[in-house]
PQR file with spaces between the fields and no chain letter, atoms N, CA, C, O and H, PARSE charges and radii, in Angstrom:
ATOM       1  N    UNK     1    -109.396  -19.605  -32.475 -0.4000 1.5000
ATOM       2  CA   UNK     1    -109.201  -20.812  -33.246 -0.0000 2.0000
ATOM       3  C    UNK     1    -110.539  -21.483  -33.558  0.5500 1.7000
ATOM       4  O    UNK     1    -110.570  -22.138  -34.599 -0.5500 1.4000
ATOM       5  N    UNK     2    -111.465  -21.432  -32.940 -0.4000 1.5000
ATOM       6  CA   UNK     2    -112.628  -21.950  -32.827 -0.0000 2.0000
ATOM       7  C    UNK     2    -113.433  -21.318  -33.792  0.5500 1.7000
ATOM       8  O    UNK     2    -114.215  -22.027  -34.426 -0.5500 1.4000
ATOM       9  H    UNK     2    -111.440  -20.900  -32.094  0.4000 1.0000
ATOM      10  N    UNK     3    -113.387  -20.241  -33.992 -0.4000 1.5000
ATOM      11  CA   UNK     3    -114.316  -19.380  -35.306 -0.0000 2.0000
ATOM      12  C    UNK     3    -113.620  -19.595  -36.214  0.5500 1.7000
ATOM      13  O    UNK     3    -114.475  -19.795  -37.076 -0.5500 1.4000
ATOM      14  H    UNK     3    -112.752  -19.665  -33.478  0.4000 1.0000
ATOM      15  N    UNK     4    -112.137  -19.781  -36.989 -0.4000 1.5000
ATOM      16  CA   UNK     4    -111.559  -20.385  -37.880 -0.0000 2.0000
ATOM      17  C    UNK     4    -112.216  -21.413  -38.526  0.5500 1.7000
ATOM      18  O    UNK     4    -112.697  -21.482  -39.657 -0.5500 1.4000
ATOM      19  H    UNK     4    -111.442  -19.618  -36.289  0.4000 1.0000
ATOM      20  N    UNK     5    -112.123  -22.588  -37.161 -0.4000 1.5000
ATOM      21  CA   UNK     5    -112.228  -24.245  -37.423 -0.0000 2.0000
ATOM      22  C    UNK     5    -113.880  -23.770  -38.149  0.5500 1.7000
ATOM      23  O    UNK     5    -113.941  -24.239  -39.286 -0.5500 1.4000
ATOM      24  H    UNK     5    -111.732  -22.532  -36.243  0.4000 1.0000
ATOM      25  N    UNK     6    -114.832  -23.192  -37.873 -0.4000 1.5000
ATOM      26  CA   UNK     6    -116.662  -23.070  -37.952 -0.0000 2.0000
ATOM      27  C    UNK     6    -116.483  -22.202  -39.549  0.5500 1.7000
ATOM      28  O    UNK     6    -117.403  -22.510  -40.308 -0.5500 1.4000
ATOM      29  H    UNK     6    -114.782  -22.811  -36.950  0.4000 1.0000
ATOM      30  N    UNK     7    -115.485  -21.207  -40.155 -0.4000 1.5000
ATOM      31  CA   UNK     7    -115.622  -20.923  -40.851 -0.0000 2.0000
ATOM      32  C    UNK     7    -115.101  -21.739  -42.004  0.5500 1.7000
ATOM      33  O    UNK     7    -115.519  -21.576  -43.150 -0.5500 1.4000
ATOM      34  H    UNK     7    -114.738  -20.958  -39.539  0.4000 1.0000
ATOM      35  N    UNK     8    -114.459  -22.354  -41.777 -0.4000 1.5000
ATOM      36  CA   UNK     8    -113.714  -23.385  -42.344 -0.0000 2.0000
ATOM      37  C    UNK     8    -114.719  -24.972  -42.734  0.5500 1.7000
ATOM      38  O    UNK     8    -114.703  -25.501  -43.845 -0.5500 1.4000
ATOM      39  H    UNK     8    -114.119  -22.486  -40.846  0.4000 1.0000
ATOM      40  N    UNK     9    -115.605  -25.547  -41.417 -0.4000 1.5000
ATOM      41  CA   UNK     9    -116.481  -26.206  -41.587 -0.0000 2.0000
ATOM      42  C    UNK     9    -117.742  -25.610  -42.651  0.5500 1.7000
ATOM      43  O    UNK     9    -118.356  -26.275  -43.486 -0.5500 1.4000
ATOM      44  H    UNK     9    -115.618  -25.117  -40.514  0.4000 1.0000
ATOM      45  N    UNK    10    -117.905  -24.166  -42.335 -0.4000 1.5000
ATOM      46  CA   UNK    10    -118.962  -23.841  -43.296 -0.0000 2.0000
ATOM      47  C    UNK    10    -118.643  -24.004  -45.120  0.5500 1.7000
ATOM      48  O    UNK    10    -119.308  -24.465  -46.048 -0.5500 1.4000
ATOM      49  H    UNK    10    -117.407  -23.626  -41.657  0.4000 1.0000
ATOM      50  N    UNK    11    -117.640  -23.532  -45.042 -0.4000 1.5000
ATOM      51  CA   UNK    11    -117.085  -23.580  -46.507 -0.0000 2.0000
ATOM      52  C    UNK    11    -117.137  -24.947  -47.400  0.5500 1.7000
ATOM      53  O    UNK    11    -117.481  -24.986  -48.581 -0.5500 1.4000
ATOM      54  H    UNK    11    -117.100  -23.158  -44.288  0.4000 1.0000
ATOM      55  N    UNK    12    -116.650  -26.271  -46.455 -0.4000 1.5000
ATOM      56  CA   UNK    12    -116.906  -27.272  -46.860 -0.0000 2.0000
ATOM      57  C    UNK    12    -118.344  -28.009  -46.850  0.5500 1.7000
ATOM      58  O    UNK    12    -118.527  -28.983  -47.580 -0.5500 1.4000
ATOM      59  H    UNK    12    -116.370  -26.240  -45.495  0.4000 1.0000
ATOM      60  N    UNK    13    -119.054  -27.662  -46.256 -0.4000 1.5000
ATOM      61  CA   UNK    13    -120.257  -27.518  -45.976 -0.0000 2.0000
ATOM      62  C    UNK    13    -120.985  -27.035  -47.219  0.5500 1.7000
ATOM      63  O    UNK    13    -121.530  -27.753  -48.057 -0.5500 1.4000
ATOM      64  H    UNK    13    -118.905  -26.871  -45.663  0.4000 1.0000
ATOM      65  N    UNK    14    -120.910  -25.670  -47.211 -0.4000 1.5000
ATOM      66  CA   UNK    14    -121.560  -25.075  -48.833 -0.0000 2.0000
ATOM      67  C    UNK    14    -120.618  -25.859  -49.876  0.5500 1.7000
ATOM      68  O    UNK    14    -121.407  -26.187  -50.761 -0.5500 1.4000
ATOM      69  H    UNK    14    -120.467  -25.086  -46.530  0.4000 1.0000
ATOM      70  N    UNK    15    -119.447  -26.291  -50.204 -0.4000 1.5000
ATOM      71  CA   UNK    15    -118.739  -26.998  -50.993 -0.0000 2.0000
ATOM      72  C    UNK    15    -119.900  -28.014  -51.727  0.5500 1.7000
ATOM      73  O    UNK    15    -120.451  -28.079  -52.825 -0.5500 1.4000
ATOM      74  H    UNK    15    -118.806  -26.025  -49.484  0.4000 1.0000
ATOM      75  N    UNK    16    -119.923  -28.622  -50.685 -0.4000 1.5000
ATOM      76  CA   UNK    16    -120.451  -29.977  -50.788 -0.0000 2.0000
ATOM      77  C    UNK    16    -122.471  -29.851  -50.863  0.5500 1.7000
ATOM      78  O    UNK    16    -123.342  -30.552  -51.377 -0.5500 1.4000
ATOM      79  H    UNK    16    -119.475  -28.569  -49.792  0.4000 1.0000
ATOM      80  N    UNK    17    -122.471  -28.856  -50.227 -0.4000 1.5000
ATOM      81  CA   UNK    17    -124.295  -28.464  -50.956 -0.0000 2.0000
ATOM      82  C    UNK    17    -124.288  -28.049  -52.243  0.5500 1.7000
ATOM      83  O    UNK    17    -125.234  -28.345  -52.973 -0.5500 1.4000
ATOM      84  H    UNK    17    -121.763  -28.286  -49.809  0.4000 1.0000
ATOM      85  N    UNK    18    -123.119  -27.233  -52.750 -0.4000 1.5000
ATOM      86  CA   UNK    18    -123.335  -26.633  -54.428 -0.0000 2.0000
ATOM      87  C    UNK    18    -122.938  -28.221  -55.076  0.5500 1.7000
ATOM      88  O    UNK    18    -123.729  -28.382  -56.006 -0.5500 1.4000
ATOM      89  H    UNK    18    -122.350  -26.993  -52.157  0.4000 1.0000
ATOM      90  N    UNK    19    -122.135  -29.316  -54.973 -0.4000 1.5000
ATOM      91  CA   UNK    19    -121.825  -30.525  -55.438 -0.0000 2.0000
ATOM      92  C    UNK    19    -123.204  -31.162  -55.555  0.5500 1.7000
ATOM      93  O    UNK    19    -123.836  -31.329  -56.598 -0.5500 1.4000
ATOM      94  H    UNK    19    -121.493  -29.185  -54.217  0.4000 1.0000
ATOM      95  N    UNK    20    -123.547  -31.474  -54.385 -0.4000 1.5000
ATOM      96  CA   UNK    20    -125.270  -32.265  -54.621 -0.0000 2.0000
ATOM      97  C    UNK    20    -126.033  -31.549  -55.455  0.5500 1.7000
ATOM      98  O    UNK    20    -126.703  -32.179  -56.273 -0.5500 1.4000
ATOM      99  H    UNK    20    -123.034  -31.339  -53.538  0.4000 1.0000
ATOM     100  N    UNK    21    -126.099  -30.147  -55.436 -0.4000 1.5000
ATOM     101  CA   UNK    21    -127.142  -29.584  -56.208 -0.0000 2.0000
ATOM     102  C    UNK    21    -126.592  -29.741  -57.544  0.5500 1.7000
ATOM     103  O    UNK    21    -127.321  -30.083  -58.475 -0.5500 1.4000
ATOM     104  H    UNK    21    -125.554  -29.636  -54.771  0.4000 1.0000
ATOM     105  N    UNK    22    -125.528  -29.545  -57.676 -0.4000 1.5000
ATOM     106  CA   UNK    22    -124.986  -29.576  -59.081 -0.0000 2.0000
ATOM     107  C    UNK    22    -125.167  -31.154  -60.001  0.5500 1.7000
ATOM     108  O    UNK    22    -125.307  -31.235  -61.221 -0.5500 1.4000
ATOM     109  H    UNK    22    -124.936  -29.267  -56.920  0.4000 1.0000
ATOM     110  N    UNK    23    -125.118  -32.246  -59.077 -0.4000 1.5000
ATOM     111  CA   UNK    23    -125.136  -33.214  -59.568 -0.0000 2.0000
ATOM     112  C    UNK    23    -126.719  -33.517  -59.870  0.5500 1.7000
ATOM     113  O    UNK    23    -127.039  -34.140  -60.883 -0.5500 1.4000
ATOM     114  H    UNK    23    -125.005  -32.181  -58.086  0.4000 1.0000
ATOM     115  N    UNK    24    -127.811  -32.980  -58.814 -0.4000 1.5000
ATOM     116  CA   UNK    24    -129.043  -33.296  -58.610 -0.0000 2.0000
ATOM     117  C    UNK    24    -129.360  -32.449  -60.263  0.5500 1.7000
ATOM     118  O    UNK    24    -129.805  -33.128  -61.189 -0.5500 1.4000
ATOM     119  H    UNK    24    -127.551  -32.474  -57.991  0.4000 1.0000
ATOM     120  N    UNK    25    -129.053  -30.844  -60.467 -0.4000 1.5000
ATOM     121  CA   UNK    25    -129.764  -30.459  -61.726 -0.0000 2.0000
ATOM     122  C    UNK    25    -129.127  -31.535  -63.091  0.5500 1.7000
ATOM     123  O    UNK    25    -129.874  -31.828  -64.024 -0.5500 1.4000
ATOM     124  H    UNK    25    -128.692  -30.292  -59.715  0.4000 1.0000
ATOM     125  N    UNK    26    -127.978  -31.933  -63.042 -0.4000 1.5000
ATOM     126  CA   UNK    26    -126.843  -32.567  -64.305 -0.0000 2.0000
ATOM     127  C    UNK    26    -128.716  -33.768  -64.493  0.5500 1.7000
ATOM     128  O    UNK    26    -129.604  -33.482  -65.296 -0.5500 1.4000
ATOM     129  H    UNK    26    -127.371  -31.695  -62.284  0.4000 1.0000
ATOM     130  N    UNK    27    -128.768  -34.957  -63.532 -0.4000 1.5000
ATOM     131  CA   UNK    27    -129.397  -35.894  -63.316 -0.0000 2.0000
ATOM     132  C    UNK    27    -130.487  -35.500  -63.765  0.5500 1.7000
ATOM     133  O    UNK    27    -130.754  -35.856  -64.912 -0.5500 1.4000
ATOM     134  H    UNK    27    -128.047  -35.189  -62.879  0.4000 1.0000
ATOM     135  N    UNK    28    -131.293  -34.803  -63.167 -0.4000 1.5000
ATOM     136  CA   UNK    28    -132.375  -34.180  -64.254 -0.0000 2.0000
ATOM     137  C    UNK    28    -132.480  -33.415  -65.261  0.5500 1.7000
ATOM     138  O    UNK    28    -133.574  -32.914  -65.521 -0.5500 1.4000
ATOM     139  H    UNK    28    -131.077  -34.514  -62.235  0.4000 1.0000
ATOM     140  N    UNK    29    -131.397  -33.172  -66.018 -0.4000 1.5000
ATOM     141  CA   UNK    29    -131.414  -32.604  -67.086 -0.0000 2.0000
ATOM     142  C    UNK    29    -131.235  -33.860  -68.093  0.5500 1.7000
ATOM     143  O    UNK    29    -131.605  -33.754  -69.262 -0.5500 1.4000
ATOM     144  H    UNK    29    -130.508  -33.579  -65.807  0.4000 1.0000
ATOM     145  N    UNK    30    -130.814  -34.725  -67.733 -0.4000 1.5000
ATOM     146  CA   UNK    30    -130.552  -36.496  -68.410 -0.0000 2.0000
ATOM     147  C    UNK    30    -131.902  -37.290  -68.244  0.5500 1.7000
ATOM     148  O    UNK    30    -132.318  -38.153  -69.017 -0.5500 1.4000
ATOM     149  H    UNK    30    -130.513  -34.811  -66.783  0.4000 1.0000
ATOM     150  N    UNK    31    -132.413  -36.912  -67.278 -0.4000 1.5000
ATOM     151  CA   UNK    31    -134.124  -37.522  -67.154 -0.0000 2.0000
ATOM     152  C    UNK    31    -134.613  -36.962  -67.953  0.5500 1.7000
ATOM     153  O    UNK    31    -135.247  -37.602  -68.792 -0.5500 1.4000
ATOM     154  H    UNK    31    -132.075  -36.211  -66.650  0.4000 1.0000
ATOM     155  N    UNK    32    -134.544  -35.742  -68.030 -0.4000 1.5000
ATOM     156  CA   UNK    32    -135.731  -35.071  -69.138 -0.0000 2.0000
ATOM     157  C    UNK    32    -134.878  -35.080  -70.848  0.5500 1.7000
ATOM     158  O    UNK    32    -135.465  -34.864  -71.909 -0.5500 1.4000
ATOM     159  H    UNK    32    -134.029  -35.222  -67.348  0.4000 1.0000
ATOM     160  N    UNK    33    -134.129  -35.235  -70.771 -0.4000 1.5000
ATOM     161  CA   UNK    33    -133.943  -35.766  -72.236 -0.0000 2.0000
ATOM     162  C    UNK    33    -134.206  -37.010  -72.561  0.5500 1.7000
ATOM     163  O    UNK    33    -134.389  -37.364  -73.726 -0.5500 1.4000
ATOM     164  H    UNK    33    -133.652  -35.410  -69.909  0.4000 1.0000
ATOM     165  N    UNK    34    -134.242  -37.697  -71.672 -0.4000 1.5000
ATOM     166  CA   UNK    34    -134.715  -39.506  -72.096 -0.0000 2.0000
ATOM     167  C    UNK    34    -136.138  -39.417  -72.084  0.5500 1.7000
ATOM     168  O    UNK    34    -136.759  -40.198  -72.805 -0.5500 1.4000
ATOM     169  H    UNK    34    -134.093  -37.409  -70.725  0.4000 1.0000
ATOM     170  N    UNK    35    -136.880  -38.424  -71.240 -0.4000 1.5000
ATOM     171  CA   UNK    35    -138.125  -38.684  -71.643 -0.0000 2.0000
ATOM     172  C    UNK    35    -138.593  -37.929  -72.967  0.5500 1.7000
ATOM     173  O    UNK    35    -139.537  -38.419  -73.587 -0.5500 1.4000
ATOM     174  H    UNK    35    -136.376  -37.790  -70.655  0.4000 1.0000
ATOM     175  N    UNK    36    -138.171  -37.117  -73.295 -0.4000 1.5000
ATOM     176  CA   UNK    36    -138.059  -36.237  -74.431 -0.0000 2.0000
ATOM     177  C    UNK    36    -137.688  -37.208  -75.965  0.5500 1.7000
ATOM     178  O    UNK    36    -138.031  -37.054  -77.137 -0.5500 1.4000
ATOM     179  H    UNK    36    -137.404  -36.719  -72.791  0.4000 1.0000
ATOM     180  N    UNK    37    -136.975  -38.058  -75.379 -0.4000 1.5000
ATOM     181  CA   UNK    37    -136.404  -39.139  -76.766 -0.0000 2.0000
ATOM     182  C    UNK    37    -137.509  -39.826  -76.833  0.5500 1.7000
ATOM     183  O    UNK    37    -138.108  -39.920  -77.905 -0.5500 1.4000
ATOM     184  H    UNK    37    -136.697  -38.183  -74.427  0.4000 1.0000
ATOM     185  N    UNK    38    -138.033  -40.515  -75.518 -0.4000 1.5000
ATOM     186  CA   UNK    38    -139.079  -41.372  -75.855 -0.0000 2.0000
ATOM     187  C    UNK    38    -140.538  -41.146  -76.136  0.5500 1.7000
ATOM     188  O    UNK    38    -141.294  -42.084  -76.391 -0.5500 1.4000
ATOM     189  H    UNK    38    -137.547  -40.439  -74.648  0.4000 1.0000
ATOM     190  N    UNK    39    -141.039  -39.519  -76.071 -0.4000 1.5000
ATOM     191  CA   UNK    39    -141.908  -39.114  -76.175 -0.0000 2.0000
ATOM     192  C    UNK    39    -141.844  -39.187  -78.036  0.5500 1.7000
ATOM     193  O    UNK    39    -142.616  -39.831  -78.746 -0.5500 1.4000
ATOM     194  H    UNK    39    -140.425  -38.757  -75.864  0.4000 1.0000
ATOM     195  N    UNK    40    -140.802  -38.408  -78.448 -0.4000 1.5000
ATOM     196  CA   UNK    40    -140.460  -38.656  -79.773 -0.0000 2.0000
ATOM     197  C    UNK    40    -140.706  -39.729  -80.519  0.5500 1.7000
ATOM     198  O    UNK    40    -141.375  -39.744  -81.552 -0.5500 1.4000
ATOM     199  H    UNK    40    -140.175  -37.885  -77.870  0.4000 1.0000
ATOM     200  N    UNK    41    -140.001  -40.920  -79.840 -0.4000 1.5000
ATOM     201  CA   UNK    41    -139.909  -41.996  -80.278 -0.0000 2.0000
ATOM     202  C    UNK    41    -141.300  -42.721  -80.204  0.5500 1.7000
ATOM     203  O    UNK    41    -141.347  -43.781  -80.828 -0.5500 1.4000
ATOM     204  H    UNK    41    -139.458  -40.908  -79.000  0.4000 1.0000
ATOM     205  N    UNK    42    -142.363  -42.357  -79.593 -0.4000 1.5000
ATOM     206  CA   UNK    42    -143.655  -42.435  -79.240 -0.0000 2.0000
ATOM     207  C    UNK    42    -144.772  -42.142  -80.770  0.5500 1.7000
ATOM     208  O    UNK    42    -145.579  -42.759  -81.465 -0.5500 1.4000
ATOM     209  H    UNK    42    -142.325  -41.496  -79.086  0.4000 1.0000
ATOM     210  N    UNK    43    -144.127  -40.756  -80.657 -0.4000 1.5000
ATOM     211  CA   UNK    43    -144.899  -39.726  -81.631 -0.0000 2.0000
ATOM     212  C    UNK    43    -144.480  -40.188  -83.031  0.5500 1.7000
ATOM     213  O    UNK    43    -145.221  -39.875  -83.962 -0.5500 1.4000
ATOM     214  H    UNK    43    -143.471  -40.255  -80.092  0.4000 1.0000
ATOM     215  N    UNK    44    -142.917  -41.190  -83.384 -0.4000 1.5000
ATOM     216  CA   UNK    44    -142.619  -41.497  -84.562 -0.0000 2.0000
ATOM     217  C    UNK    44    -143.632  -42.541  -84.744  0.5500 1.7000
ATOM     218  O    UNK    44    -144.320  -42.338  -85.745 -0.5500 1.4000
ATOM     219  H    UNK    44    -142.315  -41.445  -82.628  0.4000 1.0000
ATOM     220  N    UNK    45    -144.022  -43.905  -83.888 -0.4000 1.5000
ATOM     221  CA   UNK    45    -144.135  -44.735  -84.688 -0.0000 2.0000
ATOM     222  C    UNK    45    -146.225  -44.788  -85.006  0.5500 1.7000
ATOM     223  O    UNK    45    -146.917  -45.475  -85.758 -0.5500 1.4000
ATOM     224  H    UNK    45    -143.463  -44.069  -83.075  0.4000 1.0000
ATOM     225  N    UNK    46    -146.535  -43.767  -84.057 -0.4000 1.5000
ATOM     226  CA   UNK    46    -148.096  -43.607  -84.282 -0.0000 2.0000
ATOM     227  C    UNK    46    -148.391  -43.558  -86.021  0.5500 1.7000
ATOM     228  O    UNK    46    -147.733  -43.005  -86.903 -0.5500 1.4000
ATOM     229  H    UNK    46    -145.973  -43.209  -83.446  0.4000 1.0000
ATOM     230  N    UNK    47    -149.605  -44.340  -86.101 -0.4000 1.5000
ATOM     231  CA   UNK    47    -150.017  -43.823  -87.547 -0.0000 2.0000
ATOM     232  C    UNK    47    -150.246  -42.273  -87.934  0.5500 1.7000
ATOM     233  O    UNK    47    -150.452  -41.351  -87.144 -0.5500 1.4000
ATOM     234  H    UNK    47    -150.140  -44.789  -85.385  0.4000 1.0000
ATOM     235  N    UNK    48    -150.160  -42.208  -89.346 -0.4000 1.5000
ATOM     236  CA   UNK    48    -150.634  -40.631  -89.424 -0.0000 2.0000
ATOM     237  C    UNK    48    -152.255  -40.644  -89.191  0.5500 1.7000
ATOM     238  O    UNK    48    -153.124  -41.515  -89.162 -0.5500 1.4000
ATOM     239  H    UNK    48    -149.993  -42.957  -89.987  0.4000 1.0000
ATOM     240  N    UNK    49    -152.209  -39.204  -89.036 -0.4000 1.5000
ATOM     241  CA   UNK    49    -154.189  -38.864  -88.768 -0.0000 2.0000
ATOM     242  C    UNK    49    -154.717  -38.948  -89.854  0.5500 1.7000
ATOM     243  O    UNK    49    -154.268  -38.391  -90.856 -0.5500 1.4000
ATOM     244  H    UNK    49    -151.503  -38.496  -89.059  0.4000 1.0000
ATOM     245  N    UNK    50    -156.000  -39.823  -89.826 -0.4000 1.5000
ATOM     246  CA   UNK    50    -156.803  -39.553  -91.839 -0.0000 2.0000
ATOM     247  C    UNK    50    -156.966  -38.132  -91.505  0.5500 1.7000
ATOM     248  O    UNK    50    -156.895  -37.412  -90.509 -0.5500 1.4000
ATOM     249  H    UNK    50    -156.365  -40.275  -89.012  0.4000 1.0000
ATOM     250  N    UNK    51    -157.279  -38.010  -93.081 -0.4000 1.5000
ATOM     251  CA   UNK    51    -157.842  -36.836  -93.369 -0.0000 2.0000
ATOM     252  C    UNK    51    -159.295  -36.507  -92.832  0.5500 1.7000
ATOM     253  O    UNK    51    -160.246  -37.218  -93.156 -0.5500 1.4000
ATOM     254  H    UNK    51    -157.337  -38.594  -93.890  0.4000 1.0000
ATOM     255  N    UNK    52    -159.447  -35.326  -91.938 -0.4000 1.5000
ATOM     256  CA   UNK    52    -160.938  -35.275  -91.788 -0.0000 2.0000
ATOM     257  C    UNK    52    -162.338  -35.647  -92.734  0.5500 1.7000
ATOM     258  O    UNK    52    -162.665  -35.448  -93.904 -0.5500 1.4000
ATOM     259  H    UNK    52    -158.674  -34.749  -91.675  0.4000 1.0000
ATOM     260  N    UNK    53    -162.651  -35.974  -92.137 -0.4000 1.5000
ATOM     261  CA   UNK    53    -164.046  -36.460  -93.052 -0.0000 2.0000
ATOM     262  C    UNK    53    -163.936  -37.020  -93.779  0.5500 1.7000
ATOM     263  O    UNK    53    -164.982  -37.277  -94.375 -0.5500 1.4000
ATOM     264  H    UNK    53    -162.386  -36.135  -91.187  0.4000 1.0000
ATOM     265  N    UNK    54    -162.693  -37.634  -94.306 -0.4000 1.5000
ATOM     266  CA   UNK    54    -162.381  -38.670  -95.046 -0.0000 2.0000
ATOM     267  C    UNK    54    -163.225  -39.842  -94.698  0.5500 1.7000
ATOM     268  O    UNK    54    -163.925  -40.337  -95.581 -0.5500 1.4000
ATOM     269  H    UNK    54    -161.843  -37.425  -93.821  0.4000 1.0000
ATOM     270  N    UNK    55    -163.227  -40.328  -93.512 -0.4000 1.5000
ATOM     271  CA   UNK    55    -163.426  -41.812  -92.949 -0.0000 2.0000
ATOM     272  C    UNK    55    -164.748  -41.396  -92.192  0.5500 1.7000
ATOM     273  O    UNK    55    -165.073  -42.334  -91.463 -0.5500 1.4000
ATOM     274  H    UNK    55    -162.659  -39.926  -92.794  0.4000 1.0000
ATOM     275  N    UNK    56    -165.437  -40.573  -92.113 -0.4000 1.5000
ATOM     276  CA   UNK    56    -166.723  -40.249  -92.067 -0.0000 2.0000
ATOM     277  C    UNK    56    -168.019  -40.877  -92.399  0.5500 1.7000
ATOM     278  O    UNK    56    -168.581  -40.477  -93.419 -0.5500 1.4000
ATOM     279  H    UNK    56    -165.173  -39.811  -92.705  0.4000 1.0000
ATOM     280  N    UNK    57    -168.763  -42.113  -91.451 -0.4000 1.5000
ATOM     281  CA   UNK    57    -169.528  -42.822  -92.243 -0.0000 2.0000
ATOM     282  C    UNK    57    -171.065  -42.144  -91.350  0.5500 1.7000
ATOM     283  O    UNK    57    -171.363  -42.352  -90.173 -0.5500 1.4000
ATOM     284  H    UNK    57    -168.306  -42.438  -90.622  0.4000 1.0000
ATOM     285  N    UNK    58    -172.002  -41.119  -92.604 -0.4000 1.5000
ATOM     286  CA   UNK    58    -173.174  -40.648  -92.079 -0.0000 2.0000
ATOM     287  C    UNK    58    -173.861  -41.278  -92.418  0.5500 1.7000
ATOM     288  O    UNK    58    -173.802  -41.783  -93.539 -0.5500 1.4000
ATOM     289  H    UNK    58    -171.760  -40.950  -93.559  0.4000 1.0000
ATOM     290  N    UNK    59    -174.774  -41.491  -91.585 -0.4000 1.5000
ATOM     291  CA   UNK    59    -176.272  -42.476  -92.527 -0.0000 2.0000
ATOM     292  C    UNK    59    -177.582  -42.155  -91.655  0.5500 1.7000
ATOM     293  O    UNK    59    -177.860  -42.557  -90.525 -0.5500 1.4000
ATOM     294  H    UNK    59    -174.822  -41.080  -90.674  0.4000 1.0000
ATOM     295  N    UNK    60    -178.242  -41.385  -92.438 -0.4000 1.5000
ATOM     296  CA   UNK    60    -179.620  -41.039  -91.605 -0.0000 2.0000
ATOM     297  C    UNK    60    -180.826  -41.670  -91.945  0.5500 1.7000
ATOM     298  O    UNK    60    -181.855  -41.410  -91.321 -0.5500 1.4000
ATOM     299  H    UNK    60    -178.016  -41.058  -93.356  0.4000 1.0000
């Protein structure tokens, strides 16, 4: 009865480790899309780049 009850504890045991892990990857897969939006949202509102050598002031 005793190796039952231990195989029985293990099962719920791994149950509940694949649950945390499962919830832990879901959670970071939602972190990295919010940072992904805001990196975006970063990269939208920057000015554009001049044109090289456009704005180039040489004077020797």
């Amino acid at each position: 009865m005793d190796l039952i009850m231990s195989i029985a504890a293990m099962s719920v045991n791994m149950k509940s480790a694949r649950l945390q892990q499962d919830v832990s990857v879901a959670m970071l897969k939602k972190a990295m899309s919010a940072q992904e939006a805001l990196g975006e949202s970063i990269v939208e509102m920057m000015p554009p780049a001049p044109e090289p050598g456009r704005l180039l002031d040489v004077t020797v």
